[in-house]
N, C-alpha and C positions, 0 to 999 in steps of 0.2 A: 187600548193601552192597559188598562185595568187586567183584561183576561191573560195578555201577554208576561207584566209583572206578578201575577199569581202563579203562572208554567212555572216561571222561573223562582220563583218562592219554591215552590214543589218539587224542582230538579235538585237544589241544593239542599234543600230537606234529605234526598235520597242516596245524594252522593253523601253527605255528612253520616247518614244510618248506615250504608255502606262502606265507609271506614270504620264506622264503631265496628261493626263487623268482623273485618279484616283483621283489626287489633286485638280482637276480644280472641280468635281463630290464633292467632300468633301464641299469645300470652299462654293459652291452654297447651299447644303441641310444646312452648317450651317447658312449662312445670313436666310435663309426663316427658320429657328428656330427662330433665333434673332428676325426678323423681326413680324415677329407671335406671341413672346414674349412683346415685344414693342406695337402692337396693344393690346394685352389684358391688360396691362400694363395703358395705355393711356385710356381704358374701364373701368378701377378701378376708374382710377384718376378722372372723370367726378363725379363719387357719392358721392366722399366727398365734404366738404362744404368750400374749399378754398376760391371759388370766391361769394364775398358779394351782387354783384346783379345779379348772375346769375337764370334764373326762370328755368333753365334745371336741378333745382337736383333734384336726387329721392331717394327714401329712397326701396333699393330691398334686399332680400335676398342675391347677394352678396355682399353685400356692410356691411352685420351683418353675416356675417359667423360665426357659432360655437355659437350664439349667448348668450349673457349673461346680467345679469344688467350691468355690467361694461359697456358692448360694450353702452350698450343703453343710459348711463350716459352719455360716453364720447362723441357720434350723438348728445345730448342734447345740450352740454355746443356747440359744433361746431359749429348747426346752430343759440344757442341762441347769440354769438361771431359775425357770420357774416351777417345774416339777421336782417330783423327789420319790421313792422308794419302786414298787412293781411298776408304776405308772411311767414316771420315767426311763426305767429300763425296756419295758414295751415299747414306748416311743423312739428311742434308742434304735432296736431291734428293729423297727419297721422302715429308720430312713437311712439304716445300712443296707439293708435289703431294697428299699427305691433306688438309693444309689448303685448299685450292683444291678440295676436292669437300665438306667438311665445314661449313667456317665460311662466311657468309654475311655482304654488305655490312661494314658495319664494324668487324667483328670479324676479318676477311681482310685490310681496309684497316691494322690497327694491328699487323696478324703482320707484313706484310710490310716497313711503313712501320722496325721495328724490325730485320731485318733487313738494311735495306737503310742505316738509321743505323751499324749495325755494321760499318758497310764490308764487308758480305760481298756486294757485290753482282753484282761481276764471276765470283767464284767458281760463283754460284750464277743466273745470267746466263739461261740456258735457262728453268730452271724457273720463275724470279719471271717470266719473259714470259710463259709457259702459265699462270698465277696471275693474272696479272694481267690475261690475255686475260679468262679467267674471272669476275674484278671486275667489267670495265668491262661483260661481258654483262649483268650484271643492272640498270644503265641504264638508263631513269633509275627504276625501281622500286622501287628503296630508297635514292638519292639521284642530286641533279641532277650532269648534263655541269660545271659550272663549282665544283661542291664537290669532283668530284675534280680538278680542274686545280688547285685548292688547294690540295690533297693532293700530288700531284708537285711544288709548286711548293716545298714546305715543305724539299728533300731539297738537299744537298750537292755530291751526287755528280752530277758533270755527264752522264755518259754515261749516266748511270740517269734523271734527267731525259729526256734527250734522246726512248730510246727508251721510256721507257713515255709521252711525247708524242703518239710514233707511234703506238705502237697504241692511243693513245685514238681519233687521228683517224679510226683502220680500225674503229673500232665505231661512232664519231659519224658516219661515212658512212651508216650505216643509219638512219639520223634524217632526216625529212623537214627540215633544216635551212633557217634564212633568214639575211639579212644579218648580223642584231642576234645568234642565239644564238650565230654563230660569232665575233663580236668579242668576245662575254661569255665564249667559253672560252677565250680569244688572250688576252684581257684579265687574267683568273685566272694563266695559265701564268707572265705577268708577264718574261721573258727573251725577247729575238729567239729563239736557238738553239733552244729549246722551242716556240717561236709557228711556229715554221717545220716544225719536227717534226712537230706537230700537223699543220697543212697539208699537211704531203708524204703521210702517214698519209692522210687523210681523199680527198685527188686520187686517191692510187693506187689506190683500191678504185674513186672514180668514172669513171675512163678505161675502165675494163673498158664500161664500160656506153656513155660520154657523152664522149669524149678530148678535144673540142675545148673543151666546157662545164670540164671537169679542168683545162685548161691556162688556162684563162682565169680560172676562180676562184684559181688559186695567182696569178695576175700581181695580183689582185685585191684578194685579202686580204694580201698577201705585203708584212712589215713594211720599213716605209721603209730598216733597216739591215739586212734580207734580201737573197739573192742568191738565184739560178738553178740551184743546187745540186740541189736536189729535184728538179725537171723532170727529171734523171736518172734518177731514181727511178719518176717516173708512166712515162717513156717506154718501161719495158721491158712498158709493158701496156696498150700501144694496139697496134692491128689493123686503122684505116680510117683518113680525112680525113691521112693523112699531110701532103700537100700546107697543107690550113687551117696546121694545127699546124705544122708549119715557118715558115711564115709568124706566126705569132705569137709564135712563139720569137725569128726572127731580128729583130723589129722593136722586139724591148724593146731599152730601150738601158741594163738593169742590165747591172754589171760580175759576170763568171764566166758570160755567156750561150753561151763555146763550146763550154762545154761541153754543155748543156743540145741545144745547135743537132747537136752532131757524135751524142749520145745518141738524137735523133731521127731523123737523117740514118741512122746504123747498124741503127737499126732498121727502118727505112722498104726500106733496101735487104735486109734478112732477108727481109722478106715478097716487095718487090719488086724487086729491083739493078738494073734497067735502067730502070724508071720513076724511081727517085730518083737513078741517076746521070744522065739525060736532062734532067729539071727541073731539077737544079744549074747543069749547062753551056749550060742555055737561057735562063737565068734569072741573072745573073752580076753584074747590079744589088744583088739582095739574095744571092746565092749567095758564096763564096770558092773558092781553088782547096785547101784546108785540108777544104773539106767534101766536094769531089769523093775525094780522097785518104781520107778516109772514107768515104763508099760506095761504091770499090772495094775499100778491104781488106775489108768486108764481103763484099760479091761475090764475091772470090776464094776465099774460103770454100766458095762455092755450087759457082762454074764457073769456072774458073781463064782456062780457053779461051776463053771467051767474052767474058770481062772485056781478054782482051789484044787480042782478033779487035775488039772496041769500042772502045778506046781508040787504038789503029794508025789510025783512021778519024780522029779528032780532028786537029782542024789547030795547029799549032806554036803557041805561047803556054803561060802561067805553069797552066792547066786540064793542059795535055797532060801536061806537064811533072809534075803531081802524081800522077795514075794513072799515069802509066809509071814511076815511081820507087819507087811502092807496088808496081808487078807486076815489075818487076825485082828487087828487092829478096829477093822471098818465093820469085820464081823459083830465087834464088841457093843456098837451101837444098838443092835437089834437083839443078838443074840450072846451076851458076856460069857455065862456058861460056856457054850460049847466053845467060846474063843478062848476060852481060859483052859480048857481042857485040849483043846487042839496048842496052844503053846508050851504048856505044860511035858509035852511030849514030844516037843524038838529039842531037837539036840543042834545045841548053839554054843560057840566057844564062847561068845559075851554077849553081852546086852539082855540076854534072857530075866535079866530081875528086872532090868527095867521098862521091858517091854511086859510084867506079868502086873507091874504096877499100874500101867499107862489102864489096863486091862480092869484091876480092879476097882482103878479109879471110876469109872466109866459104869460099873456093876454096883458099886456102893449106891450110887443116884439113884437106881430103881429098887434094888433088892438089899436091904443090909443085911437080912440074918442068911440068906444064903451065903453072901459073901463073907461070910466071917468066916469061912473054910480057907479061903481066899487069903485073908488077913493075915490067918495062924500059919500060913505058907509061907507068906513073906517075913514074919517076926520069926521064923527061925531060921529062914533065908539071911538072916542078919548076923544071927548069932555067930555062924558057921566061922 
């Protein structure tokens, strides 16, 4: 009986050491849950924007989980709350550009649409264009050309109208477009200034391709209280038909076309300066001597020499008169003297005194007692 009651002494001894066991086994796998928990926990807490000077926050995927406008609203106001000068504009900058690879159609449309109500738009200028480039890529996929021009149209800020106008136009140039869809997105944008954005947008990408077709859709669709502005624009990206295209510039008779004509003409001479300054003064019907003076300052960029050795050849009149006052002029930088003596010796119905002034002014800075010849020319140029 004795050896019996002892087994059983000894069994419950064992089961009881075998629970402490079991317990002690529990109690450890649960801290290192807790504990695991607590570390991931404390890895959240780093990515929001509690702390106001700290430079460790970042802006990660988990920190916008599930993401949404709201999520990206509420990162906005956080870091707009506790940060302040380059830091938070870098911040800024980093969770426009998350947004613009995360969020899709109009969930991008209403991050941005808020940000851009907040008047942060100039601030953040760069990025909402690379966001927005992004938008309109998806086009018409997850909604039409004339429901974002709706969207732009809805906005305050003029100059955030303007250019995301434009780059709508540079993504609706990849649309096999007709008459009617480009009035329904003119029609949407609802303001000239935006109607015309649109259009300068949409030409510039088509000149690459089609310049003469570019210039003639913008006279085309181009809003009754629109101007020639834009033409500016397309012209730095044409490369052929110069000639058509000048000719089509210069015969509109909208108001602000000199500019549009002198953008063509500067261009025209980058590629070719002797062929655009030759058509000008061949051609003086529809030419000025305003446009020749433009494609020699162009020119003399190129070939300075050869702009003067061309223009010496021209015969006296208000033409001559424009290129030699542009190459005198540029001359005077480098070399006063000889500019002074090469004006000296045209013959000009007017402007001659004040172009020998423009001249000495420019001569004084480096040389005064040669200039004083200079001087005594114009004090009795005065007298006369």
């Amino acid at each position: 009986m004795k050896r019996k009651r002892n087994i059983l002494i000894i069994a419950a001894f064992l089961i009881l050491l075998l629970s402490i066991l079991i317990l002690v086994t529990k109690l450890t796998h649960s801290d290192k849950k807790e504990y695991a928990a607590n570390r991931r926990s404390d890895r959240l807490r780093t990515q929001d924007y509690r702390h106001p000077k700290s430079s460790s926050i970042k802006i990660t995927r988990q920190s916008i989980k599930n993401a949404n406008s709201q999520t990206y609203i509420e990162q906005w106001l956080s870091i707009s709350s506790n940060l302040k000068g380059l830091e938070l504009a870098d911040k800024h900058s980093q969770l426009i550009q998350d947004a613009s690879n995360r969020l899709q159609g109009h969930e991008l449309a209403e991050f941005l649409a808020y940000i851009i109500n907040s008047k942060e738009y100039s601030s953040n200028r760069m990025a909402i264009t690379v966001a927005s480039l992004q938008l309109f890529e998806e086009l018409p996929r997850n909604f039409e050309y004339p429901d974002m021009a709706r969207w732009i149209a809805q906005f305050d800020d003029q100059k955030a109208k303007a250019e995301l106008s434009y780059n709508l136009g540079i993504k609706f140039s990849k649309v096999a477009g007709h008459d009617a869809a480009i009035r329904n997105v003119m029609e949407q944008l609802v303001d000239t200034h935006s109607q015309q954005q649109f259009l300068t947008g949409q030409c510039t990408v088509l000149a690459l391709s089609n310049p003469v077709r570019a210039f003639e859709e913008y006279q085309f669709f181009l809003p009754a209280e629109g101007d020639l502005s834009g033409m500016k624009v397309i012209a730095a990206n044409i490369h052929q038909d110069f000639q058509k295209i000048f000719d089509i510039v210069s015969s509109n008779e909208i108001s602000n076309t000199n500019g549009a004509r002198q953008a063509v003409i500067s261009r025209w001479a980058e590629e070719d300066p002797e062929n655009a300054a030759n058509y000008v003064v061949r051609n003086t019907e529809s030419t000025t001597p305003e446009d020749l003076g433009t494609a020699v300052a162009t020119w003399l960029t190129v070939d300075p020499n050869a702009t003067l050795l061309w223009a010496q050849d021209l015969p006296n009149g208000d033409y001559r008169q424009a290129a030699m006052s542009r190459i005198v002029i540029n001359m005077a930088d480098s070399d006063p003297e000889n500019a002074w003596n090469l004006a000296m010796h045209e013959k000009m119905d007017e402007g001659k005194e004040q172009l020998l002034r423009s001249i000495y002014t420019k001569w004084a800075k480096t040389d005064s007692s040669a200039s004083e010849i200079a001087k005594k020319v114009l004090d009795n140029w005065e007298k006369k």
